[in-house]
N, C-alpha and C positions, 0 to 999 in steps of 0.2 A: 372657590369660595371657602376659606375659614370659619370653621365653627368653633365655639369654645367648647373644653372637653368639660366633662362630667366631673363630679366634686375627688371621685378617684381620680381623676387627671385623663381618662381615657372615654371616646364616644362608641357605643354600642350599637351591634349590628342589630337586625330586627328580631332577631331570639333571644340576644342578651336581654332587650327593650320588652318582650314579652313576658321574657320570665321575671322581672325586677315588676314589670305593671301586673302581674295576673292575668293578663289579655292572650289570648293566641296571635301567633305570626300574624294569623288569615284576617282576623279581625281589629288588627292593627293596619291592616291593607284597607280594610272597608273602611275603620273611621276616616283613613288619609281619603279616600277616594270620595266620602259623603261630605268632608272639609270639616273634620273635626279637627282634625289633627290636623295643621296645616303642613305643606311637601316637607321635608327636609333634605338635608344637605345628602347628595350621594356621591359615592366615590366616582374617580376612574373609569374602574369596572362597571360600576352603576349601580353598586351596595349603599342602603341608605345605612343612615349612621343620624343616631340618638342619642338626645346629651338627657340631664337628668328632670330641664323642663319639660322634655316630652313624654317622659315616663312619667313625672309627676301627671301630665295631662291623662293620661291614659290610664291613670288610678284612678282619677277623678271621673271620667267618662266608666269605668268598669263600676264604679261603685253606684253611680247613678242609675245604670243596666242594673245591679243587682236590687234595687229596690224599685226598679217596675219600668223609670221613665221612659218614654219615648225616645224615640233617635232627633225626634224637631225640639222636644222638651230641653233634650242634652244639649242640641246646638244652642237655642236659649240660655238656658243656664252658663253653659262655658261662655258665652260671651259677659255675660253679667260676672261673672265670676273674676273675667279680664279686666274688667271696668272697676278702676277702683272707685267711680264718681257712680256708681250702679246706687238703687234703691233699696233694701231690704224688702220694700213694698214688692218690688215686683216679683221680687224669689220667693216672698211667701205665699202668693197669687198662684205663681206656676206648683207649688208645694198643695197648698190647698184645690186646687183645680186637678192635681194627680189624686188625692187622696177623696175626693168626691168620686172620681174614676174607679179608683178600687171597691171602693164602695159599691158602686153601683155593679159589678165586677163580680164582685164578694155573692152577693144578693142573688145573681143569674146562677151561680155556682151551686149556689144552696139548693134553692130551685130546681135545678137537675139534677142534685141527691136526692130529692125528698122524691124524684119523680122516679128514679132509678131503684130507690130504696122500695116504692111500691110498685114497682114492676118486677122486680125482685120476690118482692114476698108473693105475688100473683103466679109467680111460677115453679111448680114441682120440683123442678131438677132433678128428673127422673127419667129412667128410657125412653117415655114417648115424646113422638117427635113436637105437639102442643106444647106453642114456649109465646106468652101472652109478652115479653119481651120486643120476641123480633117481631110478631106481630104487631107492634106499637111501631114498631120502628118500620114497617112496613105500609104501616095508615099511611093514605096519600093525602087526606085534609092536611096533616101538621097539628093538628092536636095533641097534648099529651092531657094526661089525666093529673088531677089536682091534686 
């Protein structure tokens, strides 16, 4: 199988392909394996080899990871992304359906500083072994304190 090379004229093995995307080797394994990335072309020996659509892919999938989305969000999006007959509607849908997520996300986080901050202040931090801390962390209700 022929592949076309890269806009250097040459196709890249899956280190080259990582360090041009930001991705790790390993995680360039996993999005192939989750069908992000779809197979590529391997040699002979049974080295894959990356032209510079799959890096482009692979920036696009790393960037989407670094702003929170999901792994099913991504496959979404890259398909929508392929689609040049795609909707704006739906990418703003998956956009706003992540950012009500974080939100909600954001809120629980809070919530367990404000709860840590005064378990915190409830305990000495001093030689004896009384630490109202892991005693919180010990309640078997599941309660924390407001």
């Amino acid at each position: 199988m022929n592949r076309p090379a890269t806009a250097s004229g040459s196709l890249l093995n899956i280190g080259e392909a990582a360090a041009r995307s930001g991705v790790s080797a390993k995680m360039v394994r996993h999005y192939e394996s989750l069908g992000l990335l779809p197979p590529v072309h391997r040699t002979e020996a049974g080295y894959r080899q990356y032209g510079e659509r799959e890096v482009h892919t692979l920036r696009f999938i790393r960037r989407a990871r670094d702003l929170g989305f999901s792994m099913a969000e991504i496959a979404e999006l890259l398909k929508l992304w392929q689609n040049r007959r795609r909707s704006s509607a739906d990418v703003k849908r998956i956009a706003l359906s992540h950012v009500a997520d974080l939100e909600r996300r954001i809120a629980e986080m809070q919530a367990m500083k404000r709860t840590l901050e005064g378990l915190a202040a409830c305990c000495h931090g001093d030689g004896r072994p009384e630490c109202p801390i892991l005693e919180e962390l010990a309640d078997s209700d599941g309660r924390t304190p407001a």
